[in-house]
N, C-alpha and C positions, 0 to 999 in steps of 0.2 A: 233703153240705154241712157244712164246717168254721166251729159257730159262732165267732163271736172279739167280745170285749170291744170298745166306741164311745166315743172315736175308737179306729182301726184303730193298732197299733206299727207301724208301717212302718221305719222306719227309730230305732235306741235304740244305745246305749255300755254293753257289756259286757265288763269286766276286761279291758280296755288291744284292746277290739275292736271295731269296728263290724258291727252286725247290722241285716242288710238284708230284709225278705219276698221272695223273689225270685218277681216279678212273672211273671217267663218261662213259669213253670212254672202256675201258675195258671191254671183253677180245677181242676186234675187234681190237684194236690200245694201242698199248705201245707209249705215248705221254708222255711228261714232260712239264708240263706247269710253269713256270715262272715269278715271283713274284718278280717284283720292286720294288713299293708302298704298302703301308696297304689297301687302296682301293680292288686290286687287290687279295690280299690276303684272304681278306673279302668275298669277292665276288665265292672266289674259296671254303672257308669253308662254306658258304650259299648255295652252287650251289656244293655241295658235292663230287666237286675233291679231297680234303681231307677229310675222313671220320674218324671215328670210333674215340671214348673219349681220348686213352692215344694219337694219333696220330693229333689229335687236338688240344689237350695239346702242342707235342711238335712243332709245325708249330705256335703255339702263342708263345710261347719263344722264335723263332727265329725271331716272329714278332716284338717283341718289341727290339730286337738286331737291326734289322732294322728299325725301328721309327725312337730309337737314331740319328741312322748314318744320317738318312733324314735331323734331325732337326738339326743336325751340320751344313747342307749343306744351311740350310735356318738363322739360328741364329748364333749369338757369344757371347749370354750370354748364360751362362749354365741354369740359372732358365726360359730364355726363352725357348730353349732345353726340361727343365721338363713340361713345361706348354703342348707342343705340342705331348712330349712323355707319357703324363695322358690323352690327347683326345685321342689319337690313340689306347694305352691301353681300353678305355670306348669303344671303337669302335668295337675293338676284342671282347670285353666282350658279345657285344649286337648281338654275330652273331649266336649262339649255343644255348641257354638257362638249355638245364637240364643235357649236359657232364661235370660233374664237375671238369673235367680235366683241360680243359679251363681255369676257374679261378684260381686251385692251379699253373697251369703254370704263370699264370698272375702275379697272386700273389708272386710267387717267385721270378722270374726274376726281376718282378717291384720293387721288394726288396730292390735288389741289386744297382739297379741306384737312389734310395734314400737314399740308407745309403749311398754310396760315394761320392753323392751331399751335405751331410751332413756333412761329413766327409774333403770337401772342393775336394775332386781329379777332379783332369782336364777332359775336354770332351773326349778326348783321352783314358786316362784312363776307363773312365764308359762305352765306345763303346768296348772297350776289353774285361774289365769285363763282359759286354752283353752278348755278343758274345758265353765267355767262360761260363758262365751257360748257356744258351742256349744248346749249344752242351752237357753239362751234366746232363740235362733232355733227350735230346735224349739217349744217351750212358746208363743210370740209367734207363731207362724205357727197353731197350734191356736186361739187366743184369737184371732186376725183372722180366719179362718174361722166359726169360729162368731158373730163380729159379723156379716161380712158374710153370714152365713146368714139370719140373724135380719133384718136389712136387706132381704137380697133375695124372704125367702118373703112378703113383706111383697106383691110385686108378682102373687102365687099366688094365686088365688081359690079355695075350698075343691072339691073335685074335678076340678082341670085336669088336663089329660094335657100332660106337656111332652118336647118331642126336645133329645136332647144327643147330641154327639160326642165320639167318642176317650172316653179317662176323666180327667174333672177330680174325680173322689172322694176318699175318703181314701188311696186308694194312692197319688194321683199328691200327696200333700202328705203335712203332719206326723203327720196320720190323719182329719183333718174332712172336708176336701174345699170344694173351689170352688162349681164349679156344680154338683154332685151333690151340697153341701152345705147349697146352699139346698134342696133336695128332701128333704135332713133333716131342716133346721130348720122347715118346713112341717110333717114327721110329726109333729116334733117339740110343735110349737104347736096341734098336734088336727086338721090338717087332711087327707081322703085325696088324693092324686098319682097319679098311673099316667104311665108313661115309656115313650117307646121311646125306645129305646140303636142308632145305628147299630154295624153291626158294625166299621166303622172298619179298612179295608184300608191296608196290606196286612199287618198284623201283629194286628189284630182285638183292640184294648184294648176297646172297647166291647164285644163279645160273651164276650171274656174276660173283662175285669175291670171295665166300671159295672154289667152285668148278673149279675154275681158277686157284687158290695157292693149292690147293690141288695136284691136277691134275700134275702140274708143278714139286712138287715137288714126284711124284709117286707114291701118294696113292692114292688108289685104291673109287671115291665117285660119291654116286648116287643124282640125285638132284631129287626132288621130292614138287609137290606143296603142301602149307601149310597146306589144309583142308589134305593130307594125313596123314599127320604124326601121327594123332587118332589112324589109321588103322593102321599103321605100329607097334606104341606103342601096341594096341592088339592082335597084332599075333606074339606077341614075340617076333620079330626081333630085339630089339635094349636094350644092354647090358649098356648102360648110356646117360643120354642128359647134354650136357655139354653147357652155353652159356659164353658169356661175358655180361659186364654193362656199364651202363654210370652213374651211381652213384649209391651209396649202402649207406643208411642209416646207424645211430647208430646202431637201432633194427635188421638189417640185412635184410628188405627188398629193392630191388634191382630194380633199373629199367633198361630197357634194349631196345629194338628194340620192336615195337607193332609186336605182336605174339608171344611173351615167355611166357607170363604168361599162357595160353591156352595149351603151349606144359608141364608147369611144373604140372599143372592139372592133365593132359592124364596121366604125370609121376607118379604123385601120385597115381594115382587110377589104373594106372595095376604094382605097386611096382616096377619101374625102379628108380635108383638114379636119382636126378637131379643138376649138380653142377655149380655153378658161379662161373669163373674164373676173378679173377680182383686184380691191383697194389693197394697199398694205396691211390695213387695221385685218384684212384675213391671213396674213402669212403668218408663221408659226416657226419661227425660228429655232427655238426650244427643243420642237420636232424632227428628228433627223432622217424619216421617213415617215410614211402611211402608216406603220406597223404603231406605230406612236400614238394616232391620235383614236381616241376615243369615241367610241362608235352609241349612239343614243338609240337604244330599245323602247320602243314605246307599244304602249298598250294596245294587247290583242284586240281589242274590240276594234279599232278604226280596221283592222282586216275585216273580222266576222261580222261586220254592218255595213253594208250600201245603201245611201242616198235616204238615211232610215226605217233600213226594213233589214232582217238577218238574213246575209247571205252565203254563211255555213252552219251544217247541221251540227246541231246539238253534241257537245261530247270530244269536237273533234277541237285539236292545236291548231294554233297560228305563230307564225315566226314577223315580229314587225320593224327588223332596221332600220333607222330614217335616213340613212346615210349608207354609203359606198364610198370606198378608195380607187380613184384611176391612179394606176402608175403613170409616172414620169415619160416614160417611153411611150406612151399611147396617146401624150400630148403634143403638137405641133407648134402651138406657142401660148404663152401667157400674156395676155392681154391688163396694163396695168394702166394707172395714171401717167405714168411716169413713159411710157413705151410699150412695144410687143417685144417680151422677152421669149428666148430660143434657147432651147438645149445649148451646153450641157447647165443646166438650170441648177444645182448646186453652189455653180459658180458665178452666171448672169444673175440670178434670184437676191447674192447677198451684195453683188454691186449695186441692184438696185433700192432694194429692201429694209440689208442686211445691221446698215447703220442708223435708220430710222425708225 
């Protein structure tokens, strides 16, 4: 076990590169994969060396810092420059489909080198500018974490054991973590925690990577396969299920990792809270339900292969959603920077949210 400094580098800008943890490989190999090109960058958020929404978000911000610089190297007009820094932006866009992180990172940063292109400022200039929003989407998305950490261990009572899914940790963000950051900010505040971490099929972030960072960081987590978590939900053992999202509607329902919605159910029905931890940069305003947001199909193979060996026969289908929608109703609160937002979430979600 590779200790490593809290929060986790997950994603950092070094000498005209983007340095990624790559996730894949984990917990066998602490590797840093690195990013030259948007190509490569692409290919590493496709191929899930970079995971989780807000941490997606911030590795496009710093992608589009580097586009710029690319297209310095290739042009000497600046409007050729934006021309080649709008593909590279549509490129990023097309690699993720339902973390809506992704595109408020897009969006922002992309902001920034249009209004200064507007504004007439040198290529020099807007590569700086990049740069430095880039770095404060990282930095902003650390500092909302740890609000909302602080916020949510608040709902912790000193020795609870709580279930999460997938990994909402520092790997899947700027290095805090969502929901396995309130489980921080709890150690953090003197209190003990104990967890079980589903294994989270079919690609196993929970038994790779929350029970990884967990682990790491000394709390005490059981990892346990998905179909258990019923069982565990009905023998009492678990005093809150807390996840993360990768976009959260107006109405407040939530999508998240395929498998949440099943564990908020179990929640509901043996009366365990169920809470979503998530920054603004996931809400989805645009959204005006679940029914809205865009569900990412990914390739049958990470079903029909385990651990690298084939583990269905020959001939036969596989269905691979990455994601699920928990309705609004089956959530007990929302857990933000800002506060624990409560039903009727429609209307808390845009007093909080709504204008920022």
């Amino acid at each position: 076990m590779t200790a490593l400094p809290f929060p986790f580098p997950v994603v950092t800008w070094d000498d005209q590169e983007i340095v990624l943890m790559d996730q894949t490989l984990l917990p066998e190999q602490l590797v840093w994969r690195r990013c030259g090109d948007i190509n490569s960058l692409c290919l590493a958020i496709c191929e899930l060396a970079v995971r989780g929404a807000p941490a997606i978000g911030v590795a496009a911000g710093f992608g589009l810092a580097l586009s710029w610089r690319l297209a310095m190297s290739h042009e000497t007009d600046t409007q050729a420059m934006m021309v080649r820094f709008l593909a590279d932006r549509q490129q990023l866009a097309e690699t993720r489909p339902t973390a809506v992180n992704l595109f408020w990172a897009l969006d922002r940063v992309g902001a920034v080198a249009e209004q200064l292109l507007a504004d007439g400022s040198s290529a020099d200039h807007i590569a700086t500018a990049l740069l430095i929003e880039a770095q404060a989407v990282l930095d902003e998305d650390v500092a909302m974490c740890r609000a909302m950490g602080m916020h949510g261990q608040e709902l912790l009572p000193d020795f609870s054991t709580v279930l999460t899914h997938c990994n909402a940790g520092g790997l899947a963000t700027g290095g805090y973590g969502t929901a396995v950051g309130v489980i921080f900010a709890a150690k953090e505040s003197g209190k003990t925690i104990s967890v079980f971490a589903d294994e989270t099929r079919p690609l196993l972030q929970g038994a790779r990577l929350t029970a990884w960072e967990l682990h790491n960081q000394g709390i005490e987590v059981t990892v346990l396969c998905d179909s258990a978590a019923a069982t565990l939900l009905q023998q009492g053992k678990i005093d809150a299920v807390i996840t993360g999202a990768d976009r959260i509607a107006a109405n407040g329902d939530a999508a998240n990792k395929i498998g949440t919605y099943p564990l908020a159910v179990m929640a509901h029905r043996h009366d365990v809270p169920f809470y979503v931890a998530a920054p603004r940069s996931t809400f989805d305003g645009a959204s005006s339900s679940g029914k809205d947001i865009a569900i990412e199909l990914r390739d049958p193979v990470e079903v029909h292969e385990f651990h690298g060996g084939r583990a269905t026969p020959d001939g036969v289908n596989a269905w691979n959603p990455a994601f699920d929608v928990t309705p609004n109703d089956l959530i007990t609160a929302i857990i933000t920077e800002e506060g624990v937002v409560r039903p009727p979430y429609s209307e808390n979600l845009a007093k909080v949210w709504g204008g920022k």
